[in-house]
C-alpha positions in Angstrom: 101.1 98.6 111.9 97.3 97.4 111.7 96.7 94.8 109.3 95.0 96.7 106.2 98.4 98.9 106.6 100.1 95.3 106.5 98.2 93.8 103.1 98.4 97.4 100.8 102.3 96.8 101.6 102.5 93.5 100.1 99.8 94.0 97.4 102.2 97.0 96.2 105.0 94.6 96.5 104.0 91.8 94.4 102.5 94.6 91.6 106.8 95.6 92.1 107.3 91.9 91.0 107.6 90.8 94.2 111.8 91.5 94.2 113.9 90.1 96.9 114.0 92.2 100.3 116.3 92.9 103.2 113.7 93.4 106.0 115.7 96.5 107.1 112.7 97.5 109.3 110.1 95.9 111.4 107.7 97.0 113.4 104.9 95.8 115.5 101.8 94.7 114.4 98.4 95.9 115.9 95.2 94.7 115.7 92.4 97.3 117.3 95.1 99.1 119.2 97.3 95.9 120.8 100.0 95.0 120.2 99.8 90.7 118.3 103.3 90.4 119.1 103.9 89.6 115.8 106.5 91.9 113.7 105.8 93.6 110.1 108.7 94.7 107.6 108.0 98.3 106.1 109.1 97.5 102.8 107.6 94.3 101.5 104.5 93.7 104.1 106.3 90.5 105.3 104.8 89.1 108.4 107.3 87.4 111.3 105.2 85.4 113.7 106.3 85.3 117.5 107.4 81.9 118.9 
């Protein structure tokens, strides 16, 4: 998921009212292509940073 992808997800989220998600699916961010390392949830846009 490349970051523009990543921000309309949590813009729709918060106009939802921002409710409390599960994170049932993540997938890998991308930025031009490769892959940050860094993972994305689907549903709410959350980011997860690698350690």
């Amino acid at each position: 998921m490349d970051p523009q992808e990543t921000t309309r997800l949590q813009e729709a989220w918060k106009a939802k009212g921002s409710p409390p998600c599960d994170h049932p699916n993540t997938v890998k961010e991308r930025l031009n292509g490769m892959q940050t390392g860094d993972k994305v949830c689907t549903t709410c846009g959350k980011e997860f940073w690698a350690a």
